[in-house]
N, C-alpha and C positions, 0 to 999 in steps of 0.2 A: 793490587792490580794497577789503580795509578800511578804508584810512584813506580815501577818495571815500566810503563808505556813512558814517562816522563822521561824515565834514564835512557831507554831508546831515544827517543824521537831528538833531547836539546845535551843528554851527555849526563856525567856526572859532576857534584858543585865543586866550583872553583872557590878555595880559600880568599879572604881576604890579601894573604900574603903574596899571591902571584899577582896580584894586580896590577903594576906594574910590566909583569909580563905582555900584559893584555894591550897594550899600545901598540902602536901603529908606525912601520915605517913609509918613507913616503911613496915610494913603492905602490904598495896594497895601499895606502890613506888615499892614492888615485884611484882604486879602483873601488871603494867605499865609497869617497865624497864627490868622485868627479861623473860618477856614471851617469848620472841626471844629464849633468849638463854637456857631456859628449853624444847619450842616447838623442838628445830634441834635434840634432844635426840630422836623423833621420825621420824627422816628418816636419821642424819648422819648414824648409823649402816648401813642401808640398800646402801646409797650409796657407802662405802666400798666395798659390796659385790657384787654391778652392775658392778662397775670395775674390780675386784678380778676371780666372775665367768665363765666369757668367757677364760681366761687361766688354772684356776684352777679346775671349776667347784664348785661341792659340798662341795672340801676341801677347798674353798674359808672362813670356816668357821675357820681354823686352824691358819688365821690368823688374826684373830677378837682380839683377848686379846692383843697381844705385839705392833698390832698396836693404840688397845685403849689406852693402856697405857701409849703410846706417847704421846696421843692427850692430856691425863688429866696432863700429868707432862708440856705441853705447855699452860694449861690451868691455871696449878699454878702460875706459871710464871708471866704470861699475868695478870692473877686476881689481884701478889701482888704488879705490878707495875705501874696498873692503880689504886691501893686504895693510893701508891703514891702519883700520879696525884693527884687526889680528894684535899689532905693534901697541896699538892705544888701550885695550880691553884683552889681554893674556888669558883670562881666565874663562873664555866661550859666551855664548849667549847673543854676539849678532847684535840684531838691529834691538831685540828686546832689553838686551843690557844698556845699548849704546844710548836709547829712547829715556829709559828711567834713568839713567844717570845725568841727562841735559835737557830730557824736553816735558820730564813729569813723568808721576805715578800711569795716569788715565792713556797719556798717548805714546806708552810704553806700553799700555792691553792692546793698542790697537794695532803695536806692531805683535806683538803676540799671535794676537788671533790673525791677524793676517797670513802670521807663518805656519800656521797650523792650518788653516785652511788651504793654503799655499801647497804644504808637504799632504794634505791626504787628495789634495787634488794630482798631487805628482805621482802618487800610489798609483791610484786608479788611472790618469791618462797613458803614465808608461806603460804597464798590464795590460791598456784594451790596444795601444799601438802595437805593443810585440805581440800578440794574438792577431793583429791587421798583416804583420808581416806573416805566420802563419799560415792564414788561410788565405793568402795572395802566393805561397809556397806549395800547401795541402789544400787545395780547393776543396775537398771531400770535407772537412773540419768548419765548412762556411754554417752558420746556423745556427753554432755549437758557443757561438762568441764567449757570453755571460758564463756559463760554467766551465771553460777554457781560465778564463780570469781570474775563478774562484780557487782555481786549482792551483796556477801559478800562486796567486795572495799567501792561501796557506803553507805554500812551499818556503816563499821569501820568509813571512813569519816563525817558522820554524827555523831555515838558517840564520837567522838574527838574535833568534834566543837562545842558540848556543854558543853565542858571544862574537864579539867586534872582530877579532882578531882571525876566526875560523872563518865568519862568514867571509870576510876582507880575500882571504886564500881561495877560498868559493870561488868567489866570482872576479877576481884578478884575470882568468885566463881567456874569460868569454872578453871581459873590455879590452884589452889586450889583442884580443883576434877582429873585433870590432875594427880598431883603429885602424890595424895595417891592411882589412880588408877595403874600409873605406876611404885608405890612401890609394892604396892600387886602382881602386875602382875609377879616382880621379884622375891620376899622375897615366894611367893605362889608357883612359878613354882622352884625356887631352891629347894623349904622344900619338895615339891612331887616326883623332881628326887633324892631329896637323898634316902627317906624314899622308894622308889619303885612304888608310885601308880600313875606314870607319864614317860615312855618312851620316849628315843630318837626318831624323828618323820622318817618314810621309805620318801626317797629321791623319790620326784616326778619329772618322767623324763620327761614326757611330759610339767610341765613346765619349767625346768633345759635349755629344747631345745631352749625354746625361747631367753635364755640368751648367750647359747653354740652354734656357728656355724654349722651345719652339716660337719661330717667328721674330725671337731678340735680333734688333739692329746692332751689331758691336760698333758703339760709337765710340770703345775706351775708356779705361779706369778714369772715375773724377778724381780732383784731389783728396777729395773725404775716403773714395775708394782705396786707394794708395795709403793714407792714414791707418785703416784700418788692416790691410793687407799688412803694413809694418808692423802694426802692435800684432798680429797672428805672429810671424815672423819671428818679433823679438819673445818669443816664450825660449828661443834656444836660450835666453839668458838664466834658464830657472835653472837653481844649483850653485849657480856660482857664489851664491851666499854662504852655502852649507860648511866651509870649514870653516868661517868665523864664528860658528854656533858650535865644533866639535873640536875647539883646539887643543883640549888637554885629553884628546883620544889620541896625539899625537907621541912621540918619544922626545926624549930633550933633545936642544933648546927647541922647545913647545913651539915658540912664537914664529923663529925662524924655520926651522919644517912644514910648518903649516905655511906661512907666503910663498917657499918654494912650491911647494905644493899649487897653491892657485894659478901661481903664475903658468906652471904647465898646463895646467886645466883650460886654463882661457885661451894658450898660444894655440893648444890640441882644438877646442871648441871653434876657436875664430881662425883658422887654417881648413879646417876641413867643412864647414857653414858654409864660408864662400866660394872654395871648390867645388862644392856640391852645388851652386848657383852659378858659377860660370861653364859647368858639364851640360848642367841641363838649358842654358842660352845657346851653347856652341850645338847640343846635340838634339834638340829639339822635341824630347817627349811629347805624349798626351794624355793630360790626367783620366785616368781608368779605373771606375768606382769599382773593380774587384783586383785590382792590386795596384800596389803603392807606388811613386814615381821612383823610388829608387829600385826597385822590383824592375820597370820597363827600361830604366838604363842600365840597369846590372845583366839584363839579357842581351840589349844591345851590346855592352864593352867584352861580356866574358860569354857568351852564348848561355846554352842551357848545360853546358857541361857542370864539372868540380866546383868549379870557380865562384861558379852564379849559387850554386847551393849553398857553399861554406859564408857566403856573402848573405843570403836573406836566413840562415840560419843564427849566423853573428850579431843581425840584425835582430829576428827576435827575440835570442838572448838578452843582447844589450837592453832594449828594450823594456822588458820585460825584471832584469836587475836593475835595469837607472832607477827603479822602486827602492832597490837600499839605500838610497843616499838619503832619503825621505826618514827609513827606518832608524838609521844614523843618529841624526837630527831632530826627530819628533820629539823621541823619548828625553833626550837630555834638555830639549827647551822647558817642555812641562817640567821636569822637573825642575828647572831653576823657577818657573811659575810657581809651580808647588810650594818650593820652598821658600818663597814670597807670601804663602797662603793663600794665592787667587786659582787652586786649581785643587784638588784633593789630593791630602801627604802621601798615599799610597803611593802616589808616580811618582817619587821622590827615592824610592824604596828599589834597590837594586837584587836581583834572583839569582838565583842560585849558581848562574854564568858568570855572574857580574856584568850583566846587562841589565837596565832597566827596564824591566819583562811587562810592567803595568804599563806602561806606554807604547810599547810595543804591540801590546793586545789591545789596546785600543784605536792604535792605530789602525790597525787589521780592520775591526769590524765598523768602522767611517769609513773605508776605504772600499769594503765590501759589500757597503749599503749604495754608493754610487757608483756603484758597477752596475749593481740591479737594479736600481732607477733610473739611470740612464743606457741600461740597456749592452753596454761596453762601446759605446760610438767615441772615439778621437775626438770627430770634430764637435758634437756634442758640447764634449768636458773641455774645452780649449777655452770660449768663454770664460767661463769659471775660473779658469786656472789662472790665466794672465792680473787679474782683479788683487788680489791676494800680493801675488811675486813683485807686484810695481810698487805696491804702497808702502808692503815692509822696506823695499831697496828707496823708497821717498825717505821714510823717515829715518833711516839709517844714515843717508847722505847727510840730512840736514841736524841730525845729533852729532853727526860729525863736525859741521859747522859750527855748532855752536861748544863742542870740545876745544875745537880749534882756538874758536875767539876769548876760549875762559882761560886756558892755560898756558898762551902763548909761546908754546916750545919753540927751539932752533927751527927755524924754517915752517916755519907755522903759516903763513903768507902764500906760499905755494899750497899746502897742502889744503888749506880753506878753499882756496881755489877753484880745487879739481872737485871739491867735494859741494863746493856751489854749485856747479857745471853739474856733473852727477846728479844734485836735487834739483836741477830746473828739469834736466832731461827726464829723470822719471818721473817725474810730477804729470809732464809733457803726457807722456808715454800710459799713465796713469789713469789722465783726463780722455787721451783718447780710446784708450780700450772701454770704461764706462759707456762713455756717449756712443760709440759707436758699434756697440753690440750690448747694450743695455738690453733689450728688448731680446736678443739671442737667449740668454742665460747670464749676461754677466750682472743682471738685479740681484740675482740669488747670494753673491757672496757680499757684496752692498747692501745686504740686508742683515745676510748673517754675521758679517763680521763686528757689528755696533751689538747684536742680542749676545754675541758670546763674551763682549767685554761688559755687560751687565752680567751674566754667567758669573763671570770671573770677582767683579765689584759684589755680587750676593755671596760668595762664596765665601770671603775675605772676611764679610760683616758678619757671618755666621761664624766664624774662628776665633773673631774677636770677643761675639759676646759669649762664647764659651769658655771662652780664658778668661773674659773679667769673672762669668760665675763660677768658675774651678779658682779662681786666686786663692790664697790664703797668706795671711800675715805672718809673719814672723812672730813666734810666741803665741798662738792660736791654741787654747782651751782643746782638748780634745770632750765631744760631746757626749752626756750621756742617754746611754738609749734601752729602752724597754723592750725586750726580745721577744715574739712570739714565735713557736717550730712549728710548722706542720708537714709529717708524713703523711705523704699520698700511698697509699695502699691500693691496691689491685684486687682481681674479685677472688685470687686465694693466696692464702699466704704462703711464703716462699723464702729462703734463705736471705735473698736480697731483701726481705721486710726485716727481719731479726736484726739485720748488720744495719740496714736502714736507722732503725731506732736504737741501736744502740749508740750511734756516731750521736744524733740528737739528742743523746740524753750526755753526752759530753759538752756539750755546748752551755749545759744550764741555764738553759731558756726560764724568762720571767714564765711562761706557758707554754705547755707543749700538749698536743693534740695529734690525732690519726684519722682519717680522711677517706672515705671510699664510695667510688658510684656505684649505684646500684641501676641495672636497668628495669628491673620486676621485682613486686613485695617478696618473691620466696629468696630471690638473692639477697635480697637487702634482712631479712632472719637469719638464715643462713650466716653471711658473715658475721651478723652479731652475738651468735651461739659459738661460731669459732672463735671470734675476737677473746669472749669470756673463760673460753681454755685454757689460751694461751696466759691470761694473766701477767700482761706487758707491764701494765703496771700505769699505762696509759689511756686516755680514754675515747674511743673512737667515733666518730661524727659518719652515720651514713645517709650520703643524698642523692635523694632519688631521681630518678632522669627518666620518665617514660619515652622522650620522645630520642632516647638513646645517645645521648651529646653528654662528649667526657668535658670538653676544654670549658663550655661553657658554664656546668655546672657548680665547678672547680672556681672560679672565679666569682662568680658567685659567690662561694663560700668566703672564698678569703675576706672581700668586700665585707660581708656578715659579719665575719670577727673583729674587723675593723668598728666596727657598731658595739661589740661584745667587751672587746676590751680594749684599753686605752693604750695603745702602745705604738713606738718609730717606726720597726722592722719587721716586718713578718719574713722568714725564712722560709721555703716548700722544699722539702726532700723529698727525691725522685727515687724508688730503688730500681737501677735497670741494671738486668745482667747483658755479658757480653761474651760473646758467640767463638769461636774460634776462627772459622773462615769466613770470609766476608761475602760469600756467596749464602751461607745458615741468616745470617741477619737480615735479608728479604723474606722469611719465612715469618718472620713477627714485626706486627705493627710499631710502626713509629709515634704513639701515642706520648711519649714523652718528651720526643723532638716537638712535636705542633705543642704541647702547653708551655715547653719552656719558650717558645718563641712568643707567645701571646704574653706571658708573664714577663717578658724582658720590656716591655712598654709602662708594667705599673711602678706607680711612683711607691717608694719605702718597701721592694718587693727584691730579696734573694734567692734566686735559684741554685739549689746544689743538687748534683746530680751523685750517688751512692752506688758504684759499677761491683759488679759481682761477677766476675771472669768465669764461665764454666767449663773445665778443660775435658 
């Protein structure tokens, strides 16, 4: 029954030998790695204006351009020092490679967990924005937020576990509609207000109120206010990391597809970022806590016809996939974690797509936990989110610095450079989102991100002392050991008993013993008048249980024999038959699942389980 739902739902397994199939042209690698950071073009604007409005109000518009254009000159920046990266570190891993290889072990975790909280913070904020555009579409759907979220999570999750290359095809066509909706939406509503047949829109005060205090004087954004509005702002930058983490998801030359690749991601990101802030300057919106600012210019430019539909549809799509770029990325950081020891080797461990399926599933359910604690609110998780994105692209810049200054390649002097510039700005950018939304939510990842780099430092030492006590030297004594068997017997005996002890009497245990609980004196005669029939040849131990407890009993005993005789190993044979359909095997207790799970904690203790198939 699971493996038929498994082959539905993620396909049938991919050999090792297609694997190469599995790569990415750059094509699809844009609509994989770039979705993140072309979807934030549809709500960074609007978050500027969340923070801006309550002091400014409706002129909260007049600061849309000079702050955009902060964000896209941070965006150059960032783009040309991570196509850098790509050139200087071929083999993926980002800021976390870039960390450990120049700035140390320890602030190499911190870019880790930065990015991991970074990507499940991207999970959830895209999912609860494309559910915003939704129910700013299907008003009827308002309500519904958190289990809308849930739904999309597990869909993404699902197309990702059936590999890089199907999901990439997935959703190639939504970003793809995305973009050219949200060129027309600009290039259509600029050509209308120049020409005249498109007006600035009359300021709606009733919803202005929801954003403006009752009684607030608009005496205008402070400087600190403008600070903070930019770091909202610059979260369009998240993503733009993501193909220096997934290079070899690439086709050859690796290095060079992949910076082609950013570089359209950033030209597409910082193109359409700032045309969406000079629309909404020239056209004059007002933010509307039940639908999104792009929602009230998309009715302005294209009415409520085809247009406007296919536009907040694209939107939630996009939205809503800019979560793969996360999915991407998660899975193959931890695993380079993993495979450093600081994360558990499972996530190391590729499934049956050949996608890294343990990180993918864990991604899902971090990602599906703050949905439901925060409710699915955008602005909420934005906070959060920005915390994470700035610190890895800090220390990213500045391991590049310090690459730069070790190895002094041809034109090393320029590229230090930029990658200075890079680490002042987001350091900048770093400091200001802390301080100025400390108190919002952005404590929480300033909190978490130091416990999950002890996380990671406990993980490591627990690896290590398990290899030093598994070593073994060269020429190592094999030891000898005194064997004790015991068969567990049931209240009658059965074919599976017979095959039971015959297997342990192959073994030639130093001792060998038979085993059975009794709940009441008549069962406990009883099997011992039958035990004597049979004439196994062995001798059977029965202990009593009034108060009807198998597992405990059992342990018990074995403890006992440990007192009884002096021996290494005690072995416990299980005899359990097995069923035909897997629907028959709920009809009998699992009695032998719960002891062997209690007994896989005692020291000098082997479980062998003795199946007896009954067709």
């Amino acid at each position: 029954m699971y493996s038929l739902l498994k082959r539905f739902l993620i396909g049938a397994p991919l050999s090792n030998e297609v694997f190469g199939e599995q790569r990415l042209t750059k094509r699809i690698a844009l609509a994989v790695f770039g979705t993140d950071a072309v979807a934030s073009t549809a709500f960074a604007t609007q978050e500027i204006l969340v923070v801006l409005a309550p002091a400014a109000g409706i002129a909260a518009l007049n600061y849309l351009i000079p702050i955009s254009l902060a964000v896209v000159l941070l965006l150059a920046i960032v783009a040309i020092s991570y196509r850098q990266t790509i050139y200087a570190y071929p083999n993926g891993g980002g800021s976390y490679v870039v960390s450990r290889e120049n700035l140390g072990t320890r602030t190499s975790l911190v870019a880790a967990a930065s990015l991991m909280v970074d990507y499940t913070l991207t999970v959830s904020v895209s999912i609860a924005a494309g559910v915003a555009a939704i129910t700013s579409l299907l008003p009827s759907f308002r309500g519904h937020d958190v289990a809308l979220s849930l739904i999309f999570l597990a869909l993404l999750a699902i197309a990702n576990l059936r590999g890089v290359r199907e999901s990439g095809r997935l959703f190639a066509p939504p970003a793809y509609t995305y973009i050219v909706m949200m060129s027309a939406l600009v290039v259509w509503g600029l050509v209308r207000l120049a020409t005249g047949s498109l007006h600035a829109l009359p300021t709606n005060h009733a919803a202005l109120a929801h954003f403006v205090p009752a009684g607030t004087i608009l005496a205008g954004a402070s400087t600190f206010l403008v600070l903070r509005a930019f770091s909202s702002g610059a979260v369009a930058l998240s993503g733009i990391e993501a193909i220096s983490n997934g290079i070899q998801a690439f086709r050859k030359p690796e290095s060079r597809n992949a910076a082609t690749t950013l570089i359209w991601i950033a030209t597409i990101l910082g193109v359409l970022f700032f045309g969406i802030a000079v629309l909404a300057h020239r056209l004059h919106p007002t933010l509307d806590p039940h639908q999104t600012i792009l929602s009230v210019m998309g009715r302005a430019v294209f009415g409520n016809g085809p247009l406007y539909v296919v536009l907040q549809a694209s939107t939630a799509a996009i939205l809503a996939l800019s979560a793969n770029t996360a999915f991407a990325d998660f899975p193959r950081l931890a695993a380079i974690v993993a495979t450093d020891g600081f994360l558990p080797r499972q996530l190391a461990n590729r499934g049956d797509r050949l996608v890294l399926s343990n990180g993918i599933l864990a991604l899902s359910v971090a990602a599906g936990a703050l949905l439901v604690i925060f409710h699915g609110n955008v602005t909420a998780l934005i906070p959060l989110f920005a915390v994470g994105l700035f610190t890895s692209f800090t220390l990213s810049q500045a391991g590049m610095v310090m690459h730069h200054r070790r190895l002094r390649e041809p034109g090393w002097t320029w590229r230090l450079a930029v990658n200075g510039v890079g680490a002042l700005a987001t350091t900048a950018v770093t400091t200001i989102v802390i301080v100025s939304k400390f108190t919002e939510g952005a404590w929480i990842p300033v909190t978490v991100i130091p416990l999950l780099v002890l996380l990671f430092m406990s993980i490591r030492r627990h690896y290590d002392r398990i290899d030093r006590e598994l070593a073994v030297q060269p020429g190592a004594k094999l030891p000898t050991i005194v064997h004790t068997v015991v068969v567990v017997v049931g209240p009658r005996i059965h074919q599976g008993v017979l095959e039971a002890i015959a297997y342990a009497k192959t073994l030639r245990p130093h001792y060998l013993h038979a085993v059975t609980v009794a709940f009441d004196a008549e069962t406990a005669e009883r099997m011992r008048e039958t035990w004597e029939l049979y004439d196994f040849g062995v001798p059977l131990d029965v202990i009593p249980s009034p108060y009807r407890m198998l597992t405990g009993p059992l342990l018990d005993f074995v403890d006992e024999l440990d007192r009884r005789w002096k021996h290494d190993v005690v072995t416990v044979i299980l005899p359990e038959f097995v069923v035909h359909h897997w629907w028959e095997q709920l009809l009998h207790n699992q009695s032998a699942l719960f002891l062997k799970a209690r007994l896989l904690f005692r020291k000098g203790t082997v479980v062998t389980s003795v199946p007896m198939h009954v067709d």
